[in-house]
C-alpha positions as CSV (number, residue, x, y, z in Angstrom):
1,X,12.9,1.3,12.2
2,X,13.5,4.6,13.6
3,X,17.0,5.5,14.9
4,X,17.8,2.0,15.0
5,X,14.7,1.0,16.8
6,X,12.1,-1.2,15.7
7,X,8.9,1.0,16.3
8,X,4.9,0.4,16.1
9,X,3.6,2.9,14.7
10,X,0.7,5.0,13.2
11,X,0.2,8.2,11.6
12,X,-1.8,11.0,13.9
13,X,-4.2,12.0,11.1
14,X,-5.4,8.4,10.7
15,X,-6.2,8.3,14.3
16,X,-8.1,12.2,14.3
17,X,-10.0,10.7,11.4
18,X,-11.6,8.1,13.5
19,X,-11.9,10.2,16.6
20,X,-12.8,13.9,15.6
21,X,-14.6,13.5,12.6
22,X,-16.4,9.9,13.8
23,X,-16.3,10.3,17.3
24,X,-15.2,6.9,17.8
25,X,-12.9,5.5,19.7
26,X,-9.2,3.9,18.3
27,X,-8.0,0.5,19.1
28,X,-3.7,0.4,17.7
29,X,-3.1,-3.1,16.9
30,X,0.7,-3.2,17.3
31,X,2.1,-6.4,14.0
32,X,2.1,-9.0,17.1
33,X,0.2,-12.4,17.3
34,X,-1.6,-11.9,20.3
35,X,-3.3,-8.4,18.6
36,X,-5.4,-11.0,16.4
37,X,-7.5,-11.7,19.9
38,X,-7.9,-7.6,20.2
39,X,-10.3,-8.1,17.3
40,X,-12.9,-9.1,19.6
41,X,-13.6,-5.7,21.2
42,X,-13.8,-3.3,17.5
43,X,-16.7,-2.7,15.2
44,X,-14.4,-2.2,12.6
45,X,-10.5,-2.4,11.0
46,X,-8.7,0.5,9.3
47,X,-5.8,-0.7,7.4
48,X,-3.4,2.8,7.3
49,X,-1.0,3.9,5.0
50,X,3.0,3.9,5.7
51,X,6.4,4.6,4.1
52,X,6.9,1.2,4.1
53,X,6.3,-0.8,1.1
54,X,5.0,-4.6,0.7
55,X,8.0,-6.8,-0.1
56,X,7.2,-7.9,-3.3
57,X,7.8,-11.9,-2.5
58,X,4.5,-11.9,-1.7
59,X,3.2,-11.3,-4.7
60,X,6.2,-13.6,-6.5
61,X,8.0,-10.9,-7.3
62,X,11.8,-9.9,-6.6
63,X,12.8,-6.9,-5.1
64,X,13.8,-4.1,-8.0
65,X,14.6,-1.3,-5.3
66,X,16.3,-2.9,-2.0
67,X,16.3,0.6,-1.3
68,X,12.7,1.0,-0.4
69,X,11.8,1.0,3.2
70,X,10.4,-2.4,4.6
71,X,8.1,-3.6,7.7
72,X,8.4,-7.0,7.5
73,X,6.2,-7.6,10.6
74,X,3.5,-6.2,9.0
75,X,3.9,-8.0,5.9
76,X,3.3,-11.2,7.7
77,X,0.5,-10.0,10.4
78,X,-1.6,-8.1,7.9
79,X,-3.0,-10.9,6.2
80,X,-3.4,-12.9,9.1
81,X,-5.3,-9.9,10.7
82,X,-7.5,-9.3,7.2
83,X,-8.3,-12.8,7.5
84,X,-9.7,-13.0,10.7
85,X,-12.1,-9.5,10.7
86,X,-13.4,-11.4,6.9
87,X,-14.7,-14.8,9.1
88,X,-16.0,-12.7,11.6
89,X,-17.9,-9.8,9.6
90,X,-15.7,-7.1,10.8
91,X,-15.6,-4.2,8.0
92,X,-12.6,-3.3,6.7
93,X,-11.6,0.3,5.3
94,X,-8.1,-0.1,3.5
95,X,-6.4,3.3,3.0
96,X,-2.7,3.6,0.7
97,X,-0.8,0.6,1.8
98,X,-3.6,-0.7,3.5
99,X,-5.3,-1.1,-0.1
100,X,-2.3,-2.5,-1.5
101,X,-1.8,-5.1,1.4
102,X,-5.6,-6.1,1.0
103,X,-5.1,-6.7,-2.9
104,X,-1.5,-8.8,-2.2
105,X,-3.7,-10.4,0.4
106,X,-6.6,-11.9,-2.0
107,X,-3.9,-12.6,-4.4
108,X,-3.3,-9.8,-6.4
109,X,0.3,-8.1,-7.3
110,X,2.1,-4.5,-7.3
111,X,3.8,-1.8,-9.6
112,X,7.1,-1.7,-7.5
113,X,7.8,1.7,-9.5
114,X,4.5,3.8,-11.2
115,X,7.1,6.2,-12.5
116,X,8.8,3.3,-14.4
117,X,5.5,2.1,-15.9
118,X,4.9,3.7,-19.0
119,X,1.8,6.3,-19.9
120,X,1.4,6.9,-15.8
121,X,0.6,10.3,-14.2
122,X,2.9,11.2,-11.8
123,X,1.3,10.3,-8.7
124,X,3.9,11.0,-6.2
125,X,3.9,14.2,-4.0
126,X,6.7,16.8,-4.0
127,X,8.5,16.1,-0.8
128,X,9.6,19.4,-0.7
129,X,6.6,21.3,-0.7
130,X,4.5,22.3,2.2
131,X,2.0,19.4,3.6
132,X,-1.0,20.9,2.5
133,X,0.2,21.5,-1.1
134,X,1.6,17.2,-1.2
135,X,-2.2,16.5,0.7
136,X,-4.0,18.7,-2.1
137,X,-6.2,17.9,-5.0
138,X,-3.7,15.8,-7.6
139,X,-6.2,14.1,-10.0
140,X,-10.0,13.2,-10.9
141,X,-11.5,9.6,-9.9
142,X,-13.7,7.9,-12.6
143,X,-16.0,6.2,-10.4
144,X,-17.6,2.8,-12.0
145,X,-21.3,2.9,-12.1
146,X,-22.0,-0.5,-10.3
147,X,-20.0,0.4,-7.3
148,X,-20.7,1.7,-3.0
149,X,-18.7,4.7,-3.7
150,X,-20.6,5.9,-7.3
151,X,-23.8,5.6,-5.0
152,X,-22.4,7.5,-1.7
153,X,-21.2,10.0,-4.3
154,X,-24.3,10.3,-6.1
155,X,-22.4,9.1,-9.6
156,X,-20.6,12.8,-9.7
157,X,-17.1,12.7,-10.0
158,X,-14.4,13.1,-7.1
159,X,-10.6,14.9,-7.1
160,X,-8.3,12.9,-4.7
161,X,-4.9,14.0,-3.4
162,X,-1.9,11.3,-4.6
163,X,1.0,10.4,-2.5
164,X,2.2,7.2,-3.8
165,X,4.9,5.3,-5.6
166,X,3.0,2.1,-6.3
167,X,0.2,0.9,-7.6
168,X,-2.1,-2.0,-8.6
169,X,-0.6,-4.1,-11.2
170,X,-3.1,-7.2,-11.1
171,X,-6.3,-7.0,-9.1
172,X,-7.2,-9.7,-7.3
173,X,-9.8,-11.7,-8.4
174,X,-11.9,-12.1,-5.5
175,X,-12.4,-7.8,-5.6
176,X,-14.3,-5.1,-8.0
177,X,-12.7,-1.9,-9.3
178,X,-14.6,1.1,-7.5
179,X,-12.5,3.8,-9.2
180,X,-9.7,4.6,-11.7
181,X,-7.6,7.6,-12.4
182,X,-7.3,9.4,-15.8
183,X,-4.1,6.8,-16.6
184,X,-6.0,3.9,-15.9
185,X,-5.0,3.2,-12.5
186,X,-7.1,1.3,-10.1
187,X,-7.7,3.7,-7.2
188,X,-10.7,2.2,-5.1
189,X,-11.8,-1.1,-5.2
190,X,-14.4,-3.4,-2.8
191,X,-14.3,-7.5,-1.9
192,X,-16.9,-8.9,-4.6
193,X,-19.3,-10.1,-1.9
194,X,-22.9,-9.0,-0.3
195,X,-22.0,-10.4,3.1
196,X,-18.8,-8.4,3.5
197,X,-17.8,-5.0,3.6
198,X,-14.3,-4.4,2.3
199,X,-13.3,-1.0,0.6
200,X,-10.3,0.2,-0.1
201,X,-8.9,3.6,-1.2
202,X,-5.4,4.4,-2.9
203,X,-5.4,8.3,-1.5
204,X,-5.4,9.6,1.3
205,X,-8.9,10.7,2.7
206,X,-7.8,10.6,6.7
207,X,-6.5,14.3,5.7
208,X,-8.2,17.0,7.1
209,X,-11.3,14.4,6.9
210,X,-13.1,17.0,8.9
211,X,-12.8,20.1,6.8
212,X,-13.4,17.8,3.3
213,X,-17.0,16.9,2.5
214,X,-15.9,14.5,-0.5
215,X,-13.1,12.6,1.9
216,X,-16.1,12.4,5.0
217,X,-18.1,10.1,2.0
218,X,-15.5,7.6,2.7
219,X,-15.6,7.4,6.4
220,X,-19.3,7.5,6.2
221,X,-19.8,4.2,4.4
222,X,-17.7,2.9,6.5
223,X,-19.3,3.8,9.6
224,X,-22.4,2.9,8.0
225,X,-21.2,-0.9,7.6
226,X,-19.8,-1.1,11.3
227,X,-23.0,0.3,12.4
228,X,-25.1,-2.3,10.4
229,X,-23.0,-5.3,11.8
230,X,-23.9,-4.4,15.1
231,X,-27.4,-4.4,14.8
């Protein structure tokens, strides 16, 4: 909602990422039924980040903080949408809430609060600083040795900016821890199947994508799996 307004919405930077540093060209999918059939004319599906968070009913949990802003129209079209590009090969690159909707998707469940969960950095960003200091290098990303991204990154370990209130509480079954922060936190994680490309990332590599060498990794791969469908 903004000024009283329902809005649809996305963030610039998500869509620079995808057309100055991949040259490609962005399809919005506004959180309506009839977007599904827009699925038909992309190579592949970004799930964004946004204020909003996941109500937590869908993961069979109550609300803790009614306080937290909501989207409930994308709570109910995101599955259906991750669904969908999954039965017809479409890759997927989940980034912030993105990788939180695909883990509530496949069943998993949230952290409502990460700063209420004991023994947790503080992953949040300072609100109050200046964009590039909230977007700037926060922690290091043990990256698990069996995983896309420890190959892309050649095994050698990656700082990520953090800019988030919630994390993963349970992973989802059906997906494969990519990478964890110092406290333990999932970060990055991939669908646990050969004949689907699903990644996910829990920071924020759409910033300044094309200045960042380590964040370009991540659009790479995923490039690399839209390319490899088409062919």
């Amino acid at each position: 909602m903004i000024a009283g307004h329902p809005f649809h919405a996305i963030g610039d930077k998500y869509l620079r990422a995808i057309t100055d540093y991949l040259q490609a060209q962005v399809v919005m999918l506004p959180a309506l039924p009839q977007s599904l059939d827009l699925l038909d004319m992309v190579d592949g599906l970004m799930l964004t980040g946004s204020h909003s968070n996941i109500e937590p009913h869908h993961y069979g949990e109550q609300d803790l903080y009614v306080d937290d802003l909501r989207d409930k129209a994308r709570d109910e079209f995101s599955p259906k949408l991750i669904n969908k590009a999954l039965q017809q090969d479409i890759p997927i690159l989940g980034i912030c809430r993105g990788f939180q909707e695909l883990n509530v998707t496949f069943g998993g469940s949230m952290h409502q609060r990460l700063a209420d969960v004991p023994n947790m950095l503080e992953h949040r960003e300072d609100k109050n600083a200046p964009l590039d200091v909230q977007y700037g290098k926060s922690h290091d990303i043990e990256l698990s040795d069996d995983g896309i991204l420890y190959t892309a990154y050649n095994g050698k370990i990656i700082s990520v900016n953090s800019l988030h209130m919630q994390g993963v509480n349970r992973l989802a079954d059906s997906l494969q821890v990519e990478g964890v922060a110092p406290d333990g936190l999932i970060e990055a994680f991939r669908l646990n199947r050969d004949d689907r490309f699903v990644l996910a990332v829990q920071w924020h590599p759409e910033w300044k994508v094309v200045d960042n060498p380590d964040y370009q990794v991540i659009f790479n791969v995923f490039a690399e799996a839209c390319a490899a469908r088409k062919t």
